[in-house]
N, C-alpha and C positions, 0 to 999 in steps of 0.2 A: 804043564800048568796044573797048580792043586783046586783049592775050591775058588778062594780068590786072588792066587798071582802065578802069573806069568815070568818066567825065565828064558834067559837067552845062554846059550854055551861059554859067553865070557864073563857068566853072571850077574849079570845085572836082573832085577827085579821091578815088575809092573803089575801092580794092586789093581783089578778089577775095582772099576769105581762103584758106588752103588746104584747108580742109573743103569748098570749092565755093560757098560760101552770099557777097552782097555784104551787107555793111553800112551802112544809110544814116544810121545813126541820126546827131545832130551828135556830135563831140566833147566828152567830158564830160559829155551829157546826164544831168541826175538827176529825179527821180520818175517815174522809169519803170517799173515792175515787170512782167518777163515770168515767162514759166515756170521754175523752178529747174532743175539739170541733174537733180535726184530727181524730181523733175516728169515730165518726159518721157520718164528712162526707165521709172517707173510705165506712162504712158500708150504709148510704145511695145509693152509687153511685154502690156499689155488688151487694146491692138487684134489684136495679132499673132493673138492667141487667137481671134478671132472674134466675139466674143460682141455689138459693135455693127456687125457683116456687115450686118444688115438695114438702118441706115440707109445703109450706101454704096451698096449694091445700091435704096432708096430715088432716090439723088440720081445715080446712074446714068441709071435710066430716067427720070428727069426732064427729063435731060440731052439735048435731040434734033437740036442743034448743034455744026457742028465750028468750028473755031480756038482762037483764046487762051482758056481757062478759068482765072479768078484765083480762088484762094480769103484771105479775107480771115481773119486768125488762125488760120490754116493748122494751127498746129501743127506735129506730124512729118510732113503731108501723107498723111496716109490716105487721106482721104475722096478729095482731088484725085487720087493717084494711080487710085483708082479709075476713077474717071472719064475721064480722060485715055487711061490703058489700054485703055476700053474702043470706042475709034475712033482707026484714026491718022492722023486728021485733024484731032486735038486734038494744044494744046502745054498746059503748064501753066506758071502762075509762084506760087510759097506766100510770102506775108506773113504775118510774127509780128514781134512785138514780142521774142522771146525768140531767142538766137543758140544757145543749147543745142537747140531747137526747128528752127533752122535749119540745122543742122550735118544734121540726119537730114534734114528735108524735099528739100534738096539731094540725097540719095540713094533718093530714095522712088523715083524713075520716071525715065531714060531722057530724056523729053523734058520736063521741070519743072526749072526754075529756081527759089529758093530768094531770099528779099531779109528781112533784117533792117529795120523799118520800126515808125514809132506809128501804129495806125491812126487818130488822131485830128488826125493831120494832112494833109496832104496826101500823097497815095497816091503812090506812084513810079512812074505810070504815066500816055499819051498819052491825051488825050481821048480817047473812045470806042473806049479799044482791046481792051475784052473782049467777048465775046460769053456769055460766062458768068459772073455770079460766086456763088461759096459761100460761104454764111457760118453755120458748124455752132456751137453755143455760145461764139458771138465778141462782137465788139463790132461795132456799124452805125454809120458816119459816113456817114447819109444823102445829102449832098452831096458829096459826094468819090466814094461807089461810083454815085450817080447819072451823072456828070462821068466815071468809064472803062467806063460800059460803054457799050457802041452802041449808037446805035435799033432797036428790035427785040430788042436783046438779052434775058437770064434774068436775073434774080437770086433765089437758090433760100437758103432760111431756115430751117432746125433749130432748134427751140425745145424745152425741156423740157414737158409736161404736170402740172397735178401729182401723177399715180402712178409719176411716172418715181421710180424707185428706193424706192418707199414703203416697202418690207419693210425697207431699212434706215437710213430718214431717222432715225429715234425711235430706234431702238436705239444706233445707234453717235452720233448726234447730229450729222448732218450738215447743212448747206445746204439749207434747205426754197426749193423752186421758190416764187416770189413771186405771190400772188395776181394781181395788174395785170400780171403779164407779158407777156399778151398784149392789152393796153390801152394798153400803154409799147409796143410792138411797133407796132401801128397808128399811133400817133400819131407816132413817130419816123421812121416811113418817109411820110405822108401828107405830099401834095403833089408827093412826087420817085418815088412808084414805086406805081404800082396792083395790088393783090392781086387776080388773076385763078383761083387754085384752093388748096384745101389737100388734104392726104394725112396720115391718122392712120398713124403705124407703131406698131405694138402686136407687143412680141414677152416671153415668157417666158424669160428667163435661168437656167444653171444655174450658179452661182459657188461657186469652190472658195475658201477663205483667202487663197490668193494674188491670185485674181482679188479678190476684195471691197477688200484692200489698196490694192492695186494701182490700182481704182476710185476710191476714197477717197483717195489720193494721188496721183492724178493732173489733179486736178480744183482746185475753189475751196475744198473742205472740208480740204485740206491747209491750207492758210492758220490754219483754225479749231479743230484738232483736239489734243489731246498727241496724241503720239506711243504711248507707254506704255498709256497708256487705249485707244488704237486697238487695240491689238496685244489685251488681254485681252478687249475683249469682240469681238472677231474668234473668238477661240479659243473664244469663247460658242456661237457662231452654228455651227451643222450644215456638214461640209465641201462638202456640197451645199444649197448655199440656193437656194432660186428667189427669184429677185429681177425686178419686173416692168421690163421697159424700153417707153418711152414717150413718144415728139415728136410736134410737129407738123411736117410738110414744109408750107412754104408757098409758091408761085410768085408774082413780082410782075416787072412790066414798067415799063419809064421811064414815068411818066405824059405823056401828047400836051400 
């Protein structure tokens, strides 16, 4: 790569945009759907707040390796910056599919890089060149994250439970976590990566209107929700909700 393009060995060429972020996606690509740009700045302005601290501070100390740390649907790179931040012997790089997503992750941290990518195809990256990767309610292409990380390496798992968010699934009519999720979670990683531990995070939230919004659209229930209807029975709900938050952290290593 020179100052601002990226090449690949069959020559093709990719312009660093000027937000920081590269694009790899092809030209034209269609059915892709990432985050909208009301998407991320929802989830921007949630995280900023605090209130899912506990999983980054989760996948921090999970974290007991320095070098490349990828996170796979990165998002605005919260969680990676965390992590990253927290040794500087870590680099990071954030994969999303979404280039509104990318523009921030690009700016989350110092030493993170930033790449527009589908993570359903081939990852943008050398064989076994991570030593960590993250993948907080993303998508898992078993074979491709197996393929960069290194022997030896982590790959650390955020999954929802399902109490996560209960106090407002029913009410506002949100995205219920799926029974099988972590049935589908086994069986999509088995054969490429062995589950060596898991870690309940269990924390109580206090949400104001903004936050709950903000939660709800930044998420998949935006996809599902009017808008209008969100907004009044928002104004339903006490401006202190306690609302429960809820994953699993799971550790898994390349299977031998």
């Amino acid at each position: 790569m020179d100052d601002r393009t990226a090449r690949c060995p069959a020559g093709h060429a990719f312009d660093l945009a000027k937000q920081g972020y590269l694009n790899l996606l092809p030209s034209g690509s269609t059915g892709i759907e990432g985050d909208t740009a009301a998407m991320v700045a929802a989830r921007s302005d949630f995280l900023a707040a605090g209130a899912y601290l506990p999983i980054r501070d989760a996948l921090t100390a999970a974290t007991t390796t320095d070098g490349l740390v990828v996170e796979v649907g990165a998002g605005t790179a919260y969680y990676l910056a965390g992590v990253v931040d927290a040794s500087p012997g870590r680099s990071g790089l954030a994969l999303d599919v979404s280039r509104y997503a990318a523009r921030r992750a690009a700016k989350a941290h110092p030493r993170i890089g930033a790449v527009v990518c589908d993570a359903w195809r081939e990852l943008p990256l050398q064989d076994g060149a991570a030593q960590v990767l993250l993948n907080v309610f993303a998508p898992r292409n078993a074979n491709e994250m197996a393929r960069v990380l290194a022997p030896g390496g982590t790959l650390l798992v955020v999954t929802p439970n399902p109490r996560h968010l209960a106090e407002l699934v029913g009410v506002l009519g949100l995205v219920r976590v799926d029974d099988s999720k972590e049935r589908r979670l086994a069986e999509t990683l088995a054969g490429r990566f062995t589950r060596v531990g898991d870690q309940t995070v269990d924390h109580l939230m206090s949400l104001d209107h903004k936050a709950i919004g903000d939660l709800v659209r930044m998420g998949p229930s935006a996809w599902h929700t009017d808008p209008a209807v969100l907004t009044t029975r928002i104004a339903e709900l006490p401006d202190a909700t306690e609302v429960t938050l809820s994953v699993t952290l799971s550790t898994w290593h390349p299977a031998l």
